[in-house]
C-alpha positions in Angstrom: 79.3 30.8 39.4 80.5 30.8 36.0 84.2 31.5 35.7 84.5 32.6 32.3 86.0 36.2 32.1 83.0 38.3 30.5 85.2 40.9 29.3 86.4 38.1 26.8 83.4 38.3 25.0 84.0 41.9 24.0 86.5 43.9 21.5 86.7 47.6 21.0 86.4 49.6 17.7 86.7 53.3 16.6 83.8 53.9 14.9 84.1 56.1 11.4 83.1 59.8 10.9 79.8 58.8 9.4 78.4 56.4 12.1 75.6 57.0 13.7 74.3 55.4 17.4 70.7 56.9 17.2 68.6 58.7 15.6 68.5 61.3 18.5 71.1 64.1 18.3 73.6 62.6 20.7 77.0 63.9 20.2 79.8 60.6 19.9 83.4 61.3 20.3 84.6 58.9 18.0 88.0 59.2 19.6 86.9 56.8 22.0 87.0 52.9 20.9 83.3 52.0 21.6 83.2 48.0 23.4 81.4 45.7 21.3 79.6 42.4 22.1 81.3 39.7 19.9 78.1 37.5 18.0 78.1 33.7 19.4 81.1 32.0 18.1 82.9 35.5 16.2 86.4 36.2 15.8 88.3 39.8 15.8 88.9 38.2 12.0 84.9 38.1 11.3 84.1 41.4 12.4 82.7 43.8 9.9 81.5 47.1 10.6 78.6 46.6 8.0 77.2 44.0 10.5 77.4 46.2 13.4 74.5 47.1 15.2 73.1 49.3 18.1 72.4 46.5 20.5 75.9 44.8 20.0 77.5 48.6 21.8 75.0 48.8 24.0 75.8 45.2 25.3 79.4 45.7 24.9 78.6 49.2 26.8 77.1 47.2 30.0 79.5 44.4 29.9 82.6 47.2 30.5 80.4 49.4 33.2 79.6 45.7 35.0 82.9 44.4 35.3 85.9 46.7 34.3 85.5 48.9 37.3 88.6 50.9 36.5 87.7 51.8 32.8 88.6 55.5 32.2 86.2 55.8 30.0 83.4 54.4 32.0 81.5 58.1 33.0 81.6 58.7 28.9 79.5 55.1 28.0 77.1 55.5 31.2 76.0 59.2 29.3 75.6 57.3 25.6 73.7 54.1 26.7 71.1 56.7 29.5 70.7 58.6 26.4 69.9 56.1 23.6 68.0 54.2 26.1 66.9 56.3 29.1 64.7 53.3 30.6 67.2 50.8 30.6 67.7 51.1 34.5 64.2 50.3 34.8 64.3 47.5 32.7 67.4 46.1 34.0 66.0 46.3 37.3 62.8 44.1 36.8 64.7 41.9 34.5 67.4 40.7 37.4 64.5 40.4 40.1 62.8 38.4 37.9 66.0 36.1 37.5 66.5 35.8 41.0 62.7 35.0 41.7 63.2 32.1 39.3 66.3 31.2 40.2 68.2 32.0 37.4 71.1 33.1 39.3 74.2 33.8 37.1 72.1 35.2 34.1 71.2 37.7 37.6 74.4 38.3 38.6 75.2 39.3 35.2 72.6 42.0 35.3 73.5 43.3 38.8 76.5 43.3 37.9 75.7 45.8 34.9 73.5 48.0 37.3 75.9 48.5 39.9 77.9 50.1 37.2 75.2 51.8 35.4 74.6 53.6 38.3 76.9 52.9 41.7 75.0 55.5 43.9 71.6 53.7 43.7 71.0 52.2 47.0 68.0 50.9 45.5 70.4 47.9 43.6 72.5 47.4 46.1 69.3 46.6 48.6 68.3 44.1 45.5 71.7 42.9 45.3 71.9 41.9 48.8 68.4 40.1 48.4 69.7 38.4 45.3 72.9 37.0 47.1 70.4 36.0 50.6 68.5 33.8 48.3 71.5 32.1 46.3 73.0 31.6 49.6 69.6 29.8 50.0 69.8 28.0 47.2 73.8 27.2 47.6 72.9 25.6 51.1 69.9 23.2 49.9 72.2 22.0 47.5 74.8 21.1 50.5 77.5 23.7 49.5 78.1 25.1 52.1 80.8 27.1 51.8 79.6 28.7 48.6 76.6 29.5 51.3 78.5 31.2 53.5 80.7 33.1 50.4 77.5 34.5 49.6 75.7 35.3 53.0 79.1 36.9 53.7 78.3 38.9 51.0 74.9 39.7 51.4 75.5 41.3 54.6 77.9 43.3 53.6 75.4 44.8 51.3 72.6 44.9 53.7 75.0 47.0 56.0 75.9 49.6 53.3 72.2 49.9 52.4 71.6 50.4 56.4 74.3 53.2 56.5 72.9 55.1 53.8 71.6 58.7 54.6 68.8 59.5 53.5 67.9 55.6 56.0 66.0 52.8 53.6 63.3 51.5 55.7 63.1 48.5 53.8 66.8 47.5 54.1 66.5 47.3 58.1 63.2 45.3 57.2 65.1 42.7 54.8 67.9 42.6 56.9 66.0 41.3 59.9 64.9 38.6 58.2 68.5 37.9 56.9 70.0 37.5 61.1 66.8 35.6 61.8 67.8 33.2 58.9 71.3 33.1 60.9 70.0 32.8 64.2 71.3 36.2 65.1 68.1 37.5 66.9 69.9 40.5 68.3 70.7 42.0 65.1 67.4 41.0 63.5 66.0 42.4 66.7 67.6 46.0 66.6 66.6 46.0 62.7 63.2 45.3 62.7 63.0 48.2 66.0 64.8 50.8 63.3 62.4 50.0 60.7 59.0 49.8 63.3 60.4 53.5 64.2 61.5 55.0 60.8 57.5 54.0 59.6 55.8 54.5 63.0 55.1 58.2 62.1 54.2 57.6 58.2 50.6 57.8 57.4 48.8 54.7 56.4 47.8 56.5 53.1 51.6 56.6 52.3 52.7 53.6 53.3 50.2 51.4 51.7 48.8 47.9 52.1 51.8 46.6 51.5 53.8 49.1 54.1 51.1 47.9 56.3 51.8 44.6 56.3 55.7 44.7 56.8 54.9 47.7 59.8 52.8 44.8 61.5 54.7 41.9 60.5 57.8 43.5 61.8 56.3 44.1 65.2 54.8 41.1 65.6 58.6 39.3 64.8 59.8 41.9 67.9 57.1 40.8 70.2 58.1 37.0 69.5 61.6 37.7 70.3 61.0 39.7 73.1 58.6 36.8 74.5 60.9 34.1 74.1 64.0 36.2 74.7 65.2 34.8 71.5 68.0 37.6 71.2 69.6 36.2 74.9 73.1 36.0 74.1 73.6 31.9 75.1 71.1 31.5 72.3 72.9 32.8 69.3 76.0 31.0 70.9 74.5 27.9 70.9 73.6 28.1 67.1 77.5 29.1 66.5 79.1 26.2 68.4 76.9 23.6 66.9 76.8 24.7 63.3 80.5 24.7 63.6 80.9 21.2 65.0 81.3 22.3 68.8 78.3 20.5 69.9 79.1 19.4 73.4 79.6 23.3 73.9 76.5 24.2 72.2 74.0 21.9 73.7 75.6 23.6 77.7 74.6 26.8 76.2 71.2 26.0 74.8 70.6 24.0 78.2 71.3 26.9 79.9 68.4 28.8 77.7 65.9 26.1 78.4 66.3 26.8 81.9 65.3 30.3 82.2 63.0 29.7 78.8 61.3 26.5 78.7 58.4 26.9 75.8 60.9 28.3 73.0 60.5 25.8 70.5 63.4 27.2 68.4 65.1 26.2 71.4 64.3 22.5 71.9 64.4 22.3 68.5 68.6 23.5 68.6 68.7 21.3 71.4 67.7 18.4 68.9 69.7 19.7 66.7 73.0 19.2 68.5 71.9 15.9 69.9 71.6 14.3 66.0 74.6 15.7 65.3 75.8 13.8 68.2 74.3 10.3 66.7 72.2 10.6 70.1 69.0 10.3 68.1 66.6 9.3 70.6 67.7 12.4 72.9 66.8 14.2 69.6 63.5 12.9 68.9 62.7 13.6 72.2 63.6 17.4 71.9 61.9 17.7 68.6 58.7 16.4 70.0 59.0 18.8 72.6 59.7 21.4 70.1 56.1 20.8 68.8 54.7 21.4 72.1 55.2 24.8 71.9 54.1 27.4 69.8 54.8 27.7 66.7 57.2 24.2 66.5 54.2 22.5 64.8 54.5 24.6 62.2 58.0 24.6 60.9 59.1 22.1 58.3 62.1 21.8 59.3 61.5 20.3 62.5 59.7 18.0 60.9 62.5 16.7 58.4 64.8 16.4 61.5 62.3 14.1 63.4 61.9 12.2 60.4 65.8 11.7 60.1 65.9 10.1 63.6 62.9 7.7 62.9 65.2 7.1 60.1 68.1 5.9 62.1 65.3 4.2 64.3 64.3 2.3 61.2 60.8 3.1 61.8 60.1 4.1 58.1 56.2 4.7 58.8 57.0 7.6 61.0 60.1 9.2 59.4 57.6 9.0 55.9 54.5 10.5 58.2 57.0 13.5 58.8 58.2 14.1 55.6 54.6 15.0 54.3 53.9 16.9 57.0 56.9 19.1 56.1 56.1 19.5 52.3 52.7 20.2 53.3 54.0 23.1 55.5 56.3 23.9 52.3 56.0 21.9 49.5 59.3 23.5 47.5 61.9 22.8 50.3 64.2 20.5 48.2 65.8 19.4 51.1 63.1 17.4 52.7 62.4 16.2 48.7 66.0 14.8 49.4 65.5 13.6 52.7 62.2 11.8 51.3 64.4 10.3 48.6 66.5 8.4 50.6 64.0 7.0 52.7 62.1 5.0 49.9 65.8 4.2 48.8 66.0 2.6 52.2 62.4 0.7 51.7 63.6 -0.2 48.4 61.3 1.9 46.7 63.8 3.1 43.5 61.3 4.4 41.0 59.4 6.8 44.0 63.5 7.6 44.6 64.1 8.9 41.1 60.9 10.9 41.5 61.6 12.8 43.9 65.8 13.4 43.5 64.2 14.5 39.8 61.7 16.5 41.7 64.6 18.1 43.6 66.1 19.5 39.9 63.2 21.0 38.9 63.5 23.0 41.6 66.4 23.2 41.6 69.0 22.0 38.3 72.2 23.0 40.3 71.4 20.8 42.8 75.1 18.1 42.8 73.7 15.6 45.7 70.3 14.5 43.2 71.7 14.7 40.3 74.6 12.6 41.5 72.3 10.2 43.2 69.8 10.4 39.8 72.8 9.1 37.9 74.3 5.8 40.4 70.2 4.9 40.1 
């Protein structure tokens, strides 16, 4: 995220007796300095009152509410900018989802940031916020920074929690949530929220809850009859995940053994199991488990297992293969810049440079933020 301070780029002025904000009676204490967004490139020295304009306080205005918590005079520029523009919630709103739906990430933070201090008691941003910080924790981890990752799934669940506390309950933020533990491999949690939201919509009409209500009613059942099947929230499973994603594998691969045993068609399962083995360097053990992974339901479908078959055929230097898998994971999602990586490499291998470029340049499309391509984009 950008470090810059953003209170920087704002001064204060006391507005004379003749100013006036809007054309709508709207009383202004002119007591109170007003914040002002400084022009691109303007000094204190430049300013001019002449060349001040409406949008200029009302940036200045958000800029303050979003990131000087502590202002004292924060309640008296929430009432001028609701009143000059009573919409600009709304519009705030759509413009940061739209941000974070095209990845735009700090010009989103920048406008959640402005929301939570438009209005702190909407749980409606916070549930928003916490998507926004799920999907750059997304983003952080395809581009192999990890620890921003975690920063920001820290973060995100922290949010999803206050939005699960709220009374009146948010159905949706149990919903969202789930998918945020399943993510993580915490199928208990995900478990008990996708049960609170199946029972806070069970009794809503069909009428009210719409197609789209439907859908996530039905969805969020079906996930709950999956785990339940598979016994996916078993407590050796989640410990498994946690021991090998932090470099425990040996202790990880007892636990997910363990699993197997009582739980032998859980692809998630043989696929963790293949998991810890190419960690390992053990990649024929791995290839093994991801081929059994695809056995059962539902492993021929996940991308992922395909990229980590390919990366043992890799190490097995059978390139036909390793490529083979590759497509078959973007055709199961073609935007997972990972694999685009992954795929990279491989005709970097089979000396194939200019197919290389294409895809790490593929990758930034995606994804500009991306270190690993652009690093690799620039030794090529």
């Amino acid at each position: 995220m950008d470090s810059t301070n953003p209170l920087d780029t704002i001064f204060y002025v006391t507005l004379p007796e003749n100013f006036d904000l809007s054309k709508h009676a709207f009383q202004i204490d002119k007591t109170i300095p007003l914040p002002v967004q400084k022009k691109d490139g303007q000094t204190d020295e430049e300013f001019s009152l002449e060349d001040l304009s409406q949008e200029q306080i009302l940036a200045g205005i958000l800029t303050v509410l979003g990131f000087d918590k502590e202002n004292k005079n924060a309640e008296y520029y929430r009432s001028i900018i609701t009143h000059v523009r009573p919409n600009i919630k709304k519009e705030l709103s759509e413009a940061a989802i739209l941000k974070t739906k095209n990845e735009d990430y700090d010009l989103a933070e920048e406008l959640f940031c402005a929301l939570k201090g438009l209005d702190p008691a909407d749980i409606s941003i916070t549930l928003n916020y916490a998507l926004y910080l799920d999907q750059r924790a997304d983003s952080y981890r395809r581009s192999g920074l990890t620890e921003d990752a975690d920063a920001c799934d820290a973060e995100a669940e922290a949010n999803y929690k206050v939005v699960m506390a709220n009374d009146p309950a948010v159905p949706d933020g149990f919903f969202n949530a789930g998918f945020f533990y399943m993510k993580n491999h915490d199928f208990r949690k995900a478990r008990d929220c996708f049960e609170t939201y199946v029972a806070l919509t069970c009794d809503v009409p069909d009428a009210d809850l719409g197609e789209n209500g439907i859908y996530k009613k039905e969805r969020a059942q079906e996930i709950l009859d999956n785990i339940k099947n598979q016994n996916m929230d078993d407590d050796r499973f989640k410990a498994a995940y946690e021991f090998i994603a932090r470099g425990e594998e040996e202790k990880g691969l007892d636990k997910i053994r363990e699993f197997l045993q009582a739980n032998p068609h859980v692809w998630n399962a043989w696929f963790m199991l293949g998991w810890g083995l190419r960690k390992l360097s053990r990649f024929g053990d791995a290839k093994q488990a991801f081929l059994k992974s695809m056995e059962c339901e539902g492993g021929e479908r996940n991308a992922d297992t395909f990229n980590e078959l390919a990366l043992c055929y890799i190490e097995e230097q059978n390139y036909k293969d390793a490529l083979k898998c590759f497509e078959n994971a973007l055709t199961l999602d073609s935007e997972n810049t990972k694999v685009m990586s992954n795929m990279a490499y491989l005709y970097l291998k089979m000396g194939k440079t200019d197919l290389a470029k294409s895809y790490f340049q593929t990758v930034l499309e995606f994804d500009p933020n991306d270190r690993i391509a652009r690093a690799e984009l620039e030794k090529l």
